[in-house]
C-alpha positions, -999 to 999 in steps of 0.1 A, spaced: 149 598 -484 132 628 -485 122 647 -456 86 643 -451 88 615 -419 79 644 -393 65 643 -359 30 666 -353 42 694 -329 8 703 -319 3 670 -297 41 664 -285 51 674 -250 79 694 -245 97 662 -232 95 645 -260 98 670 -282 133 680 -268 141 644 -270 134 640 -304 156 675 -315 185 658 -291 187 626 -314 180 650 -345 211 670 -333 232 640 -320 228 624 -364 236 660 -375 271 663 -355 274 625 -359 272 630 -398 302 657 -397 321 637 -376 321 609 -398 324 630 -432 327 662 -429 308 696 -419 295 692 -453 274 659 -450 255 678 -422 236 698 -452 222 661 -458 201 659 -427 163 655 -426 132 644 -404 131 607 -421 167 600 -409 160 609 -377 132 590 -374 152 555 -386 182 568 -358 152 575 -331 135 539 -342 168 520 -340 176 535 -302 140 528 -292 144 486 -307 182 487 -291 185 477 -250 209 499 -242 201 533 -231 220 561 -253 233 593 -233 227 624 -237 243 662 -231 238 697 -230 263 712 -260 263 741 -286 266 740 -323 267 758 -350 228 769 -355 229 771 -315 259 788 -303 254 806 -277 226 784 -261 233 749 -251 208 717 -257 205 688 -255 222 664 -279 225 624 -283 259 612 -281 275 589 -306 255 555 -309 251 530 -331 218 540 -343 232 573 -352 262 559 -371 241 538 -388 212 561 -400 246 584 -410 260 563 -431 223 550 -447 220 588 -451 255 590 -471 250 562 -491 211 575 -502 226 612 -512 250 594 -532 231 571 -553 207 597 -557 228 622 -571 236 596 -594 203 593 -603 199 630 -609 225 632 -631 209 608 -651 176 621 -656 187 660 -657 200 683 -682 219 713 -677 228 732 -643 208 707 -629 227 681 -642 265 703 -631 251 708 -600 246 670 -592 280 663 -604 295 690 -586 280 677 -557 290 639 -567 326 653 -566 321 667 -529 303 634 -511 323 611 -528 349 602 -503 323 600 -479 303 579 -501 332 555 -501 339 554 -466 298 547 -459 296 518 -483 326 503 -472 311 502 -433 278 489 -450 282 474 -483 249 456 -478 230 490 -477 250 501 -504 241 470 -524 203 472 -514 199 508 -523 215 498 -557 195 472 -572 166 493 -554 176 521 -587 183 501 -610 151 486 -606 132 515 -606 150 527 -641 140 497 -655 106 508 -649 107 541 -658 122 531 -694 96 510 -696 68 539 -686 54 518 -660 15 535 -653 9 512 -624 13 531 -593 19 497 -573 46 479 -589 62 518 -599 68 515 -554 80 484 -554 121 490 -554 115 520 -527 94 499 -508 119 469 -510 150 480 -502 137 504 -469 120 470 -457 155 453 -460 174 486 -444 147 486 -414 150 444 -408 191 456 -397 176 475 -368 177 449 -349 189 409 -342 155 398 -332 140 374 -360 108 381 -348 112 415 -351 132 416 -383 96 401 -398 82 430 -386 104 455 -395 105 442 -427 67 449 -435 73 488 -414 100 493 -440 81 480 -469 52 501 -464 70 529 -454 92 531 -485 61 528 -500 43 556 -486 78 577 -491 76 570 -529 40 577 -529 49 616 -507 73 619 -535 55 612 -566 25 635 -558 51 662 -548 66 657 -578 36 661 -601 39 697 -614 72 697 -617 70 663 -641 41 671 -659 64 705 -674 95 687 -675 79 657 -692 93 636 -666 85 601 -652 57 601 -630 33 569 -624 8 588 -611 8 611 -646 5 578 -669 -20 565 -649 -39 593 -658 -37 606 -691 -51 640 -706 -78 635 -718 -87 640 -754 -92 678 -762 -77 686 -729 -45 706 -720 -37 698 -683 -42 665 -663 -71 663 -641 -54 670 -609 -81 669 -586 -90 631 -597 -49 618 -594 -45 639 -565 -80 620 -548 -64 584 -561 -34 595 -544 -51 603 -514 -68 568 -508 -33 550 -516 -14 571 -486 -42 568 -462 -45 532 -465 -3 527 -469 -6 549 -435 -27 526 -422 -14 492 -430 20 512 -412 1 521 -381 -9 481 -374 23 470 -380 41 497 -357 22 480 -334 39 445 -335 70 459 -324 84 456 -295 100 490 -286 126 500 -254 115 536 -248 104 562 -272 73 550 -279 53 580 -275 74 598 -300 74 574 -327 39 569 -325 30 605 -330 47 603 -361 31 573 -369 -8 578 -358 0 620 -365 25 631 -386 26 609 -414 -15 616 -417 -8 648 -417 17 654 -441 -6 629 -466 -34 657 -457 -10 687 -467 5 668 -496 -29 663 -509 -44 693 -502 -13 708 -519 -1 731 -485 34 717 -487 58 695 -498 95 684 -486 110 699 -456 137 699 -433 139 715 -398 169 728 -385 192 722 -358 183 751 -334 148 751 -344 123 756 -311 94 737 -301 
């Protein structure tokens, strides 16, 4: 995933703000525990969100402490100790980076290309270790690319079906949160559309940098230059973009509402009702893209 499931500052209290760094701490050591001080570089908001979602579906309550680390050293915080919700979204976040450095060494040329393979080279023992814990997730995320090749060989313009193998495999990823079968079906449909809306974050991000590359980009086909013209219209795909993330954010928001959550609720919902509007607004707006927050980063 890609970094742009983030919380809305502005509206959090300190509380839950704190509590949302601890769990994003707790999945950063929890990721060099399990491979290496390297796989921390992997960290980002949307894994933190699928560790925080997991603790708030699970009934046991996860600990927490006050330790240092590396962007922190000489001030302690708070951190979430090792659960299963962080070992899982650790090892969903292992198994991601790999398959999509596989991907980018697929569709890129030169240091591009080295760099990806270089970086193959480096996560690949981890890789191993995360798809043995989970070969299911490995598997998922698998058929998820290979599906989504096939559709960019085939120069698939429809922005709909061009989600689809995002939007599949994070609704089978989310359904493992939790043993409920009732709220599997749920999960399912929060995964689905979030993948969706992901894929959606990613393609308009992506636009500028497809369109000079001559890259795949559904959004791009969908609409072509017209005839005389030397640029896209941007303003048009960027407003059909627009009503396809609001109404994706939307669908979310009613089905966040079906679940049945342990604690955390008002965090998840900010970045439900808040944050994930927001970032559409940016997105569209073109005021940012992809981002990750940091460790020791302050409220």
């Amino acid at each position: 995933m890609f970094g742009y499931i983030t919380p809305y500052k502005p509206e959090m209290k300190i509380m839950e703000y704190e509590t949302y760094r601890a769990v994003y701490c707790g999945l950063c050591k929890e990721l060099g525990r399990q491979f290496g001080q390297l796989a921390r570089l992997t960290l980002s908001y949307d894994f933190a969100f699928l560790a925080l979602l997991e603790l708030a579906m699970r009934e046991e309550k996860p600990c927490f402490a006050q330790e240092r680390c590396i962007a922190s050293p000489f001030r302690k915080h708070g951190c979430c100790q090792s659960a299963q919700g962080l070992t899982f979204s650790a090892n969903v976040a292992m198994i991601l980076l790999y398959n999509k450095l596989l991907d980018n060494i697929q569709d890129n040329r030169g240091f591009k290309r080295l760099g990806a393979r270089l970086l193959k080279v480096l996560y690949g023992r981890g890789y191993r270790r995360a798809a043995k814990a989970y070969p299911q997730v490995d598997e998922i995320w698998q058929q998820a690319m290979a599906q989504q090749a096939q559709l960019e060989r085939g120069a698939c313009a429809n922005i709909d079906a061009a989600c689809e193998p995002t939007a599949q495999a994070l609704a089978q990823i989310c359904q493992m949160l939790s043993p409920q079968k009732s709220q599997q079906r749920v999960l399912n449909r929060f995964g689905y559309l979030l993948g969706r809306w992901i894929y959606l974050m990613d393609a308009l991000d992506d636009l500028q940098e497809d369109w000079q590359a001559e890259g795949y980009n559904a959004f791009l086909l969908s609409q072509p230059v017209e005839q005389g013209g030397t640029q896209p219209d941007w303003a048009t795909i960027r407003q059909r973009a627009k009503g396809s993330l609001y109404l994706t954010v939307g669908e979310l928001a009613k089905t966040y509402e079906l679940l049945e959550l342990q604690r955390y609720g008002s965090i998840l919902a900010n970045v439900v009702y808040l944050g994930l509007r927001e970032r559409s607004r940016q997105l569209v707006a073109g005021e940012t893209g992809r981002e990750l927050i940091q460790p020791g980063e302050q409220a």
